[in-house]
C-alpha positions as CSV (number, residue, x, y, z in Angstrom):
1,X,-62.7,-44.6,55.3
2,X,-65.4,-43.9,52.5
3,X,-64.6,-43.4,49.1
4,X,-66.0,-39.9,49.7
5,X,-65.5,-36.9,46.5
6,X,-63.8,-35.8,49.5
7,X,-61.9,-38.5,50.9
8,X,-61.1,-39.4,47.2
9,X,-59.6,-35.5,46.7
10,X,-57.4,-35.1,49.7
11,X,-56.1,-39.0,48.9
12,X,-55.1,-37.7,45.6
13,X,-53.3,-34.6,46.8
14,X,-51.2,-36.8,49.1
15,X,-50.7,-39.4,46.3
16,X,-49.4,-36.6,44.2
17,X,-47.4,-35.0,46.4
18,X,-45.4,-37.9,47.0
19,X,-45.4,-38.5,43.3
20,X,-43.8,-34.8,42.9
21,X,-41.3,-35.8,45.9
22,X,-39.9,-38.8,44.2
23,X,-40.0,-37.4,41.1
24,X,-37.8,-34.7,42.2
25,X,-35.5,-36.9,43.6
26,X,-35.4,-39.7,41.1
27,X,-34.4,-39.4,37.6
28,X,-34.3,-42.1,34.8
29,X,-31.3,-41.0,32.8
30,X,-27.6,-41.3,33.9
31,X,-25.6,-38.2,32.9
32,X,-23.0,-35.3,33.0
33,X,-22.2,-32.6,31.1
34,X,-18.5,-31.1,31.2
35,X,-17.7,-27.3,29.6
36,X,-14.1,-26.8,29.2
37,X,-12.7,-24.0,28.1
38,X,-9.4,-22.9,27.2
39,X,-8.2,-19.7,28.6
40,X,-5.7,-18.1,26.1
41,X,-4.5,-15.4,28.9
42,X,-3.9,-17.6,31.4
43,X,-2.8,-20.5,29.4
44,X,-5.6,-23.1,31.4
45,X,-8.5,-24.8,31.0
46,X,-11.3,-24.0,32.7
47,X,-14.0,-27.2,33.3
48,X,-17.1,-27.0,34.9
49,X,-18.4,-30.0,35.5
50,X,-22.4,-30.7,36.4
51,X,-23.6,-33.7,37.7
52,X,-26.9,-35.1,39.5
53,X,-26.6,-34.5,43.1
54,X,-27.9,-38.0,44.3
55,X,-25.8,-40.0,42.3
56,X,-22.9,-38.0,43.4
57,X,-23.5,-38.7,47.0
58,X,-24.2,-42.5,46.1
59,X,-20.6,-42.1,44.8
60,X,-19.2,-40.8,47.6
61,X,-20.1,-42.9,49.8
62,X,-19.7,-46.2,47.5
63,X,-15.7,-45.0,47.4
64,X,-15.9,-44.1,51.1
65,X,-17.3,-47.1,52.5
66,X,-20.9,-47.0,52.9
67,X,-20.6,-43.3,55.3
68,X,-23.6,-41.1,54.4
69,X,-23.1,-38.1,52.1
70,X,-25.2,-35.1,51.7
71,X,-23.7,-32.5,49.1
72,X,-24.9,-28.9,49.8
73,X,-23.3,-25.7,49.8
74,X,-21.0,-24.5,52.0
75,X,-20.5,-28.4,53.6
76,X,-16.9,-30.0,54.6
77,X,-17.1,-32.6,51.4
78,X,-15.0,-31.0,48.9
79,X,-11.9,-33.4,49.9
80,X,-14.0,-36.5,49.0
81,X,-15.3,-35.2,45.7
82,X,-11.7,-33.8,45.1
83,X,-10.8,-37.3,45.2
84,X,-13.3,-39.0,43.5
85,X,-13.0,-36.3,40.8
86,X,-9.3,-37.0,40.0
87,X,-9.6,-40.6,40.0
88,X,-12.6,-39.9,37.2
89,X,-11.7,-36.7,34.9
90,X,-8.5,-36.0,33.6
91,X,-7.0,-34.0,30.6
92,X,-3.8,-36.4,29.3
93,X,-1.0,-35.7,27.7
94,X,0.2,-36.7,24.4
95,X,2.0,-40.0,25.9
96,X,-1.0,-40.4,28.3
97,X,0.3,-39.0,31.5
98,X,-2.6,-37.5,33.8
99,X,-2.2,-33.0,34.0
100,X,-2.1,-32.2,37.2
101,X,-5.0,-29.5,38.0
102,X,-6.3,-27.5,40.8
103,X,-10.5,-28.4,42.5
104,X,-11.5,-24.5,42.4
105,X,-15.0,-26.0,44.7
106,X,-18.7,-26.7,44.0
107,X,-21.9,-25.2,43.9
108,X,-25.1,-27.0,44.7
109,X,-28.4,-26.1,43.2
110,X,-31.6,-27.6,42.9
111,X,-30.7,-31.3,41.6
112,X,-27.8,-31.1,40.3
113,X,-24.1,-29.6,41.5
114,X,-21.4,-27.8,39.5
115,X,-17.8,-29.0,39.9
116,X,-15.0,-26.5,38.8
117,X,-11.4,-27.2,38.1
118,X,-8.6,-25.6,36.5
119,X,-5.6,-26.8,34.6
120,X,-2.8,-25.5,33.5
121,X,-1.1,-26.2,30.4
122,X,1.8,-24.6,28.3
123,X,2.0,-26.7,25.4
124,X,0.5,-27.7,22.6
125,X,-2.4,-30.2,22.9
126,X,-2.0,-31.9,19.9
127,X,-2.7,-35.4,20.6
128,X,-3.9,-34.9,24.1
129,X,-7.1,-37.1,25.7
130,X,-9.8,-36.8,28.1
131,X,-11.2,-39.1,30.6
132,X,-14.3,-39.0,32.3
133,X,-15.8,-41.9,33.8
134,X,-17.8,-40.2,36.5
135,X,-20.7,-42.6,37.7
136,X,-19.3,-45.2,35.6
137,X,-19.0,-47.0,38.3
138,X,-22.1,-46.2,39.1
139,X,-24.5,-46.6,36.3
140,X,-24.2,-49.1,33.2
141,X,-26.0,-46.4,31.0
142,X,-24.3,-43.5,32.5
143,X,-23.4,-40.7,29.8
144,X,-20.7,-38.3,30.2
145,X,-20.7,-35.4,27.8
146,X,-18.0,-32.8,27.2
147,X,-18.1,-29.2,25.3
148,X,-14.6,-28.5,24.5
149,X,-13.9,-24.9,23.3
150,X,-10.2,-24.1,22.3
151,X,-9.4,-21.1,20.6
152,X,-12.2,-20.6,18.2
153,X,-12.6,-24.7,17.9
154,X,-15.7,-26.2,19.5
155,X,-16.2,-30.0,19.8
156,X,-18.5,-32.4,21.5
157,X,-17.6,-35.9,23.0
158,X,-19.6,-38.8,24.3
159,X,-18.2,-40.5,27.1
160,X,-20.1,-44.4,27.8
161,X,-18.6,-47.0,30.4
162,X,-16.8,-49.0,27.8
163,X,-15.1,-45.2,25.9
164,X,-14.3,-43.6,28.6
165,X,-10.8,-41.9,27.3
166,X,-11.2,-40.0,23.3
167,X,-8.6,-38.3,21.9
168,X,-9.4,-34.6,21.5
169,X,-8.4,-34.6,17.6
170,X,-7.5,-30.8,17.3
């Protein structure tokens, strides 16, 4: 082939769509961000949890043996990332005991999907914890961030491979 103005044009339009296609698909920062709120009424916590897509699904299936994941909506995986989600985020008690909460689901969209969970609590949560060492096992540089609003108090935690439980401190 001749390096043609034309040849050279239509090489470059495949070259950059490929580009765009891995680009979309591969990112160069490990991350989550967590939102938890506390629901006076109901006397919960309410955590959304987003995450990238592909590393989820290389999660799932390192903690399932290699079998091929594909997270979309409306797909038969919440049991796995149930399961990978309470072995990875928890709210502890006061002498470290995991809360038991309810997975409300997912929601997939574009590269990233949204984990929701609820859990109840009735008492004070003075001295209580979080973990979150999602993708930890994963990525070296993974960051996990968490928003924590609770009644009227908001606070921010970083979460890294080697701190991956911090007391809440309200």
């Amino acid at each position: 082939m001749k390096n043609t103005p034309s040849n050279l044009s239509k090489l470059g339009g495949v070259f950059f769509v490929l580009l765009s296609l891995f680009a979309f698909h591969a990112h160069d920062f490990h991350t989550s961000i967590a939102r938890v709120d506390y629901n006076a009424k109901e006397k919960s916590f309410e955590v959304s949890i987003r995450v990238f897509t592909d590393d989820l699904e290389k999660a799932l299936s390192k903690d399932n043996g290699g079998q091929k994941f594909v997270v979309i909506n409306n797909d038969k995986n919440d049991p796995f990332i149930e399961k990978y989600i309470r072995k990875h985020f928890a709210l502890l008690t006061a002498n470290k005991q995991k809360k038991n909460y309810n997975y409300l689901g997912k929601e997939q969209e574009a590269d990233a999907t949204w984990i929701y969970v609820e859990v109840p609590t009735q008492e004070s949560i003075s001295g209580f914890a979080i973990q979150n060492s999602i993708m930890h096992d994963l990525f070296d540089d993974q960051i996990n961030l968490v928003n924590l609003n609770y009644q009227g108090q908001k606070k921010s935690y970083i979460f890294k491979k080697d701190q991956a439980t911090l007391t809440l401190g309200i």
